[in-house]
C-alpha positions in Angstrom: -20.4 9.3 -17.3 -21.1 9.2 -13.4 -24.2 10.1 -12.4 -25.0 12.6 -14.7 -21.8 14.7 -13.9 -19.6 13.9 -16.7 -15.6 13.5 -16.5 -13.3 16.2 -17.3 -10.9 15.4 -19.5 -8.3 15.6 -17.0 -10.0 12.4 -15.1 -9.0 8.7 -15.3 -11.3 7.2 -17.5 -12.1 3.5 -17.1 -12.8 2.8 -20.9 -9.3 4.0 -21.6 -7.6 2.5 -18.7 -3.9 1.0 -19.2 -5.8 -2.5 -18.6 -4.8 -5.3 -16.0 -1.5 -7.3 -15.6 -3.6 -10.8 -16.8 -6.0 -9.8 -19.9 -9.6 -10.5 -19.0 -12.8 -9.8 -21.0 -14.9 -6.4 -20.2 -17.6 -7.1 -17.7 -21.4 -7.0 -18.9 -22.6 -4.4 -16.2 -19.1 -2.4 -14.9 -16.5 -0.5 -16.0 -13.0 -1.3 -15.2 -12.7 0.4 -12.0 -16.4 -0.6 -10.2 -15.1 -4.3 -11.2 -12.0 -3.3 -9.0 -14.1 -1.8 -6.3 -16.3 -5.0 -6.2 -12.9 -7.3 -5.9 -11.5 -5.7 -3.0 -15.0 -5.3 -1.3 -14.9 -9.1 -1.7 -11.5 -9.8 -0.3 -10.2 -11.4 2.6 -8.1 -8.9 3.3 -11.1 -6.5 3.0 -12.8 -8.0 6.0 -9.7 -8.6 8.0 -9.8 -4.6 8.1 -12.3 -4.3 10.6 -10.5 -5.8 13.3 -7.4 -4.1 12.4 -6.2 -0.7 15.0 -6.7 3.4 13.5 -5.4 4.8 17.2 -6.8 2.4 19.5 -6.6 -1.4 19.3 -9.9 -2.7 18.7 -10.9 -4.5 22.3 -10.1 -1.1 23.6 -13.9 0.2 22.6 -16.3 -1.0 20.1 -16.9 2.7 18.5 -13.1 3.4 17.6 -12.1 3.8 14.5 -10.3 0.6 12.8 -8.6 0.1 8.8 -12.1 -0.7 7.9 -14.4 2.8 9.1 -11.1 4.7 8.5 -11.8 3.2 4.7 -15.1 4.1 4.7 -14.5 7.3 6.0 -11.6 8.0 2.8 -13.7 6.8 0.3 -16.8 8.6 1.6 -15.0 12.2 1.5 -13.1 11.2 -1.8 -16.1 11.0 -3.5 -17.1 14.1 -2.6 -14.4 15.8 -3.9 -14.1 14.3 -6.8 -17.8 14.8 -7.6 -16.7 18.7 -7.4 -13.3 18.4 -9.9 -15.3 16.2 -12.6 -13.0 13.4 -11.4 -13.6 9.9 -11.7 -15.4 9.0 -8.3 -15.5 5.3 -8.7 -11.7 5.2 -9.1 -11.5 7.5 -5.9 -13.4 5.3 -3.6 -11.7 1.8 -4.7 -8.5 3.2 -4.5 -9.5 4.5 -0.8 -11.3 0.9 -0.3 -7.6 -0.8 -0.6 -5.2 1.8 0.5 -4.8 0.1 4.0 -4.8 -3.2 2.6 -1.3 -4.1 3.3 -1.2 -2.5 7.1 -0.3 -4.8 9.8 -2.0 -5.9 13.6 -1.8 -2.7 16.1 -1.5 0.1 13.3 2.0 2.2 12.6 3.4 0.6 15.7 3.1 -2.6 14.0 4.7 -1.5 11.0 7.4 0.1 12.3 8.2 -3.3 14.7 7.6 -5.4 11.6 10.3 -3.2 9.2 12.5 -3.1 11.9 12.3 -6.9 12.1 12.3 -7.2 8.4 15.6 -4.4 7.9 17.7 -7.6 6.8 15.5 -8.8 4.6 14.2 -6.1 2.1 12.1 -3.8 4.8 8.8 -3.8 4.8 6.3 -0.9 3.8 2.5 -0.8 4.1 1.7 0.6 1.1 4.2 -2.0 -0.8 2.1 -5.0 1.0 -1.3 -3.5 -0.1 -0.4 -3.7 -3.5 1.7 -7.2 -2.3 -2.1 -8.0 -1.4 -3.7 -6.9 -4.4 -0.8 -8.6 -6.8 0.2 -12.2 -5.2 -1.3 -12.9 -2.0 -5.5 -13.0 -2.4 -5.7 -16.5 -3.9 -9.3 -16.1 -5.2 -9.3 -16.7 -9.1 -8.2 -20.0 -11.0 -5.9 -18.2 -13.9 -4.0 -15.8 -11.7 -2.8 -14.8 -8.0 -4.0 -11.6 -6.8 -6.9 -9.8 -8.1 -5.5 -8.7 -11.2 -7.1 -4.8 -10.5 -6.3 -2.5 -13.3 -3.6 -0.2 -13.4 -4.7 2.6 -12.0 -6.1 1.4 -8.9 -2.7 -0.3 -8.6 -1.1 3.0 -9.2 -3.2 4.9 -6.5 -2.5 1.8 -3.9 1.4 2.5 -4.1 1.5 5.8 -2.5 5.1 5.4 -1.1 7.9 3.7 -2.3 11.4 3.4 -1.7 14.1 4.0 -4.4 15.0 0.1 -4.1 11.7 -1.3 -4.3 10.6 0.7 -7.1 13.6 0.0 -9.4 12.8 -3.7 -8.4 9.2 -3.6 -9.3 10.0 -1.6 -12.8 12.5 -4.4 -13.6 9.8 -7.1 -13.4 7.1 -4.5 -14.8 8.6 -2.1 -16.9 6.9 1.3 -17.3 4.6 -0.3 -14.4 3.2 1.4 -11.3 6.6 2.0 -9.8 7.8 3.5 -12.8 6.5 7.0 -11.5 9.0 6.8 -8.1 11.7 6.6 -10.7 10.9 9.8 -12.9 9.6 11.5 -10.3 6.2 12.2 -11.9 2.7 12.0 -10.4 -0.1 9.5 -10.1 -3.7 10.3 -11.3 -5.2 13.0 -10.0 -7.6 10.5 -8.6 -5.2 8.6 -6.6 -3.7 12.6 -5.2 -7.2 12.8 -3.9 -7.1 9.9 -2.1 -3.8 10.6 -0.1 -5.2 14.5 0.9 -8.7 12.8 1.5 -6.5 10.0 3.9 -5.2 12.5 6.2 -8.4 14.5 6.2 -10.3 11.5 7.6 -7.6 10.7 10.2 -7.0 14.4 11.3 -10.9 14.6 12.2 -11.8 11.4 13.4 -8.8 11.1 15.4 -10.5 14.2 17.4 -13.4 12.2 18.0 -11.6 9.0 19.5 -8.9 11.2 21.1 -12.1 12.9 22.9 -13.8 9.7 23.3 -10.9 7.9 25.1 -10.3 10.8 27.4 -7.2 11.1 26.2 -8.1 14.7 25.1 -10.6 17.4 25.8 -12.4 19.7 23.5 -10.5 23.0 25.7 -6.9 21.4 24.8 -8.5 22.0 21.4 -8.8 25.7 21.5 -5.2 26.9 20.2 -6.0 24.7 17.3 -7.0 27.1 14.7 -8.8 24.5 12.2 -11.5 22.8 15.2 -11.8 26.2 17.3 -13.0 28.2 14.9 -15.6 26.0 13.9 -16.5 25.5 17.5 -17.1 28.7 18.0 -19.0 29.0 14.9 -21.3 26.0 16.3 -21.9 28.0 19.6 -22.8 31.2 18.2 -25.4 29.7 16.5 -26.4 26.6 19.0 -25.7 28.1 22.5 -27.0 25.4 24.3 -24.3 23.1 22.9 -22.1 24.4 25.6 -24.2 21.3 27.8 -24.0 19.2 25.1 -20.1 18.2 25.0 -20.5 15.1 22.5 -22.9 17.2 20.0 -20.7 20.3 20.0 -17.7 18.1 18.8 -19.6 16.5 16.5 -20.9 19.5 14.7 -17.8 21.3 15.1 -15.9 18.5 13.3 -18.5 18.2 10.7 -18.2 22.3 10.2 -14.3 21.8 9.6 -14.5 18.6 7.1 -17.0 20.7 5.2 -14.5 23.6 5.4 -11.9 21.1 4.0 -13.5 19.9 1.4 -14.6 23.0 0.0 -11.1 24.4 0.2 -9.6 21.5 -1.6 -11.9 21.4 -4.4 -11.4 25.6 -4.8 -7.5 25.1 -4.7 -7.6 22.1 -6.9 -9.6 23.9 -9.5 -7.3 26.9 -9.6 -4.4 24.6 -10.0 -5.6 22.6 -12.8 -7.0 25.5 -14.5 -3.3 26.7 -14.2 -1.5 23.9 -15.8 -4.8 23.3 -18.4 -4.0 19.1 -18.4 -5.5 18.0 -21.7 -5.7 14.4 -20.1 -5.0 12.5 -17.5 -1.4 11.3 -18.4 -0.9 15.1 -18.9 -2.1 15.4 -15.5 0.8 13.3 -14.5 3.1 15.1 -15.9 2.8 17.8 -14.3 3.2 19.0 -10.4 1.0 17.9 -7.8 -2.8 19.3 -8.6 -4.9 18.3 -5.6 -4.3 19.7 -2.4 -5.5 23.0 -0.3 -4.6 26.3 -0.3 -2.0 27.9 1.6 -4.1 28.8 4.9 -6.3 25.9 5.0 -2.7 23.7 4.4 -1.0 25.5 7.5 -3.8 25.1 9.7 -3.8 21.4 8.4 -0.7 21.2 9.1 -0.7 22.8 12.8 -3.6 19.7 13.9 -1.1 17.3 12.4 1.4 18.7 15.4 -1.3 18.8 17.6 -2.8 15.3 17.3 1.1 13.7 17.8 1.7 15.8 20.8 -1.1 15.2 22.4 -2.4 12.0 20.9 0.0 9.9 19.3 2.8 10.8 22.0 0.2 10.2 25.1 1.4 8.1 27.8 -1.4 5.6 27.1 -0.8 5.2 23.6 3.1 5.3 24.0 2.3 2.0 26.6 0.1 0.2 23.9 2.8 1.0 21.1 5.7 -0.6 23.2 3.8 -3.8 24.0 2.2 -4.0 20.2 6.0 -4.1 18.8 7.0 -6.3 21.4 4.8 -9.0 20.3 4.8 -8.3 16.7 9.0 -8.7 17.9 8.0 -12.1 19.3 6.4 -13.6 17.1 8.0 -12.8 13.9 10.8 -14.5 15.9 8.9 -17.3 16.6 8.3 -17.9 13.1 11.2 -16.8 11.2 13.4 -19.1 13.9 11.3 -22.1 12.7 10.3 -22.7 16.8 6.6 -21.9 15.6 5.3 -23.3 12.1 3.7 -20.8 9.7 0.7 -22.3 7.9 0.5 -24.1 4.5 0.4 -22.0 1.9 2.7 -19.5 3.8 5.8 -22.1 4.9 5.9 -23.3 1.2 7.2 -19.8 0.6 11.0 -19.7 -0.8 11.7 -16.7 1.9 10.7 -17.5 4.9 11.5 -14.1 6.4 8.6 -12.7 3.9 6.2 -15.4 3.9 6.8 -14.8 7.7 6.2 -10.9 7.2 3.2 -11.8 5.0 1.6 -13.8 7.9 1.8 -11.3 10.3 0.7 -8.5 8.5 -2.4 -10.0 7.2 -3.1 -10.8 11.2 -6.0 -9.0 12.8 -5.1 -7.7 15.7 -6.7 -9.8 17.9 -5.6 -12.8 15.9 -2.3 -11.8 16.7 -2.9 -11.1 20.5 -4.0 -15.1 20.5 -1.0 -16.3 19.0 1.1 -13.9 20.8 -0.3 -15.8 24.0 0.2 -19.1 22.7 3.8 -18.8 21.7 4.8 -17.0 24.3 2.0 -17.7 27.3 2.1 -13.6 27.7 -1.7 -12.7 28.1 -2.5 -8.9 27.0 -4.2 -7.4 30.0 -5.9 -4.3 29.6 -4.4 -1.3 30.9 
């Protein structure tokens, strides 16, 4: 039961769950999942979030997004619309709470550098190192590495995974979290949620910080069906919002989340009704269940090209990316080479090329800018 709504039978249920990798008793006051929850709020890799780029490296402007608001901002809506499917919202928000666990220094240009670095030596994908995180490398507990989190938070973490990686994960866990990347079924509906609820949260607030840095006005906005429609919505009724810049985005933003959400959970229902899951591995089974309907998904899908051709592909951005890979270049060099020495618990490592990826994802970013300018004696001006 969550707060007097109670679960569909459809919804991961934490009395029921598959259980964690290292047996521990039940906790007196939470269920399987709010223990989760509570682990990763306690993590180091948790609060190494905050200083970790959305968009916009974090010295850049103190109202940016980073890992950590984007988290927030995840977990916030997932609850939200799993409050509306009968879904189990605790699951939903810890899942959200660790999804970006793994994620290096300087955001997708710092994973893309570090894979590229890494291409020898096994790769290296995000979502792999969060549950990499959550598994081996929090050293908080005396009987076990990791945070031995139950299985289906670990399921919801993995939300990609490459054919090579999964079949190594199911050889050392058999029937494990990877298992689903091998028979091509789905994870809980709970951990669906959380990757539609993902790029909700970035499609929107990437407005606001695109609008914020000046790297985009509202009127470039205007052939974007999903945010102009709700501005115009915001004007009709507020017509003096068209002196008030900052409010009008806000509300019009705030229109189109709610817009989302409500779509989501309408579609959603129709699906499962559909299919009829009797439970939540039945839910698996079948195709994806949570996602929007086919207008709301187009227009989705047309801010998605607008945000990379106007955001993500700005000169600005484009400048930052090339100098964040070059560093995250120079110092995986730096370490893997042996010219600088990677701390205790990471040089005892037996492959130094992923203790080496290991360190520098779990860098902040401007961690990483410090050591970049010690190695190297590079300083990272701002632009």
């Amino acid at each position: 039961m969550q707060r007097g709504v109670s679960l569909a039978p459809y919804a991961s249920n934490a009395a029921q769950s598959r259980g964690r990798r290292y047996p521990e008793p039940s906790a007196l006051t939470h269920d399987a999942f709010q223990l989760d929850r509570d682990r990763i709020v306690h993590s180091s890799a948790f609060r190494r979030l905050v200083y970790k780029t959305q968009v916009f490296l974090n010295h850049e402007g103190d109202l940016f997004r980073t890992r950590l608001t984007h988290s927030l901002e995840v977990a916030q809506l997932g609850r939200s619309i799993a409050r509306g499917l009968r879904l189990n919202e605790d699951l939903v928000e810890t899942i959200a709470l660790a999804h970006d666990l793994g994620h290096t220094p300087f955001g997708h240009a710092g994973q893309h550098a570090l894979d590229a670095c890494m291409a020898a030596h096994g790769g290296f994908e995000h979502n792999l190192q969060s549950l990499r995180v959550v598994d081996a490398l929090e050293q908080r507990y005396p009987r076990f590495d990791g945070l031995n989190l139950s299985f289906e938070t670990r399921e919801g973490i993995l939300k990609h995974c490459s054919q090579a990686n999964a079949q190594r994960i199911e050889a050392a866990e058999p029937g494990g979290v990877a298992r689903r990347f091998l028979d091509r079924t789905q994870p809980s509906l709970e951990a669906q949620l959380c990757n539609l609820a993902d790029e909700i949260a970035y499609n929107a607030h990437d407005i606001d910080d695109g609008v914020r840095s000046g790297l985009l006005c509202i009127e470039q906005l205007a052939g974007v069906e999903l945010f102009e429609r709700f501005r115009r919505e915001a004007l009709d009724e507020y017509p003096q919002l068209r002196q008030q810049d900052r409010r009008l985005l806000y509300e019009s933003i705030r229109r189109m989340l709610g817009a989302q959400i409500h779509d989501v959970i309408e579609a959603s229902a129709r699906a499962i009704a559909d299919c009829a899951p009797a439970s939540a591995d039945a839910a698996r089974a079948a195709p994806p269940l949570i996602g929007f309907g086919p207008a709301m998904r187009a227009q989705a899908a047309q801010l998605k090209r607008f945000l990379f051709a106007n955001l993500y592909r700005h000169p600005r951005v484009v400048q930052t990316v090339e100098r964040a890979q070059q560093a995250v270049r120079d110092l995986f060099d730096a370490y893997a080479s042996g010219a600088a020495a990677l701390p205790g618990g990471n040089a005892a490592h037996e492959d130094r090329h992923r203790a080496v990826a290991d360190y520098i994802a779990g860098m902040t970013d401007r961690f990483a800018l410090r050591e970049h300018e010690r190695l190297t004696g590079k300083v990272w001006e701002a632009q």
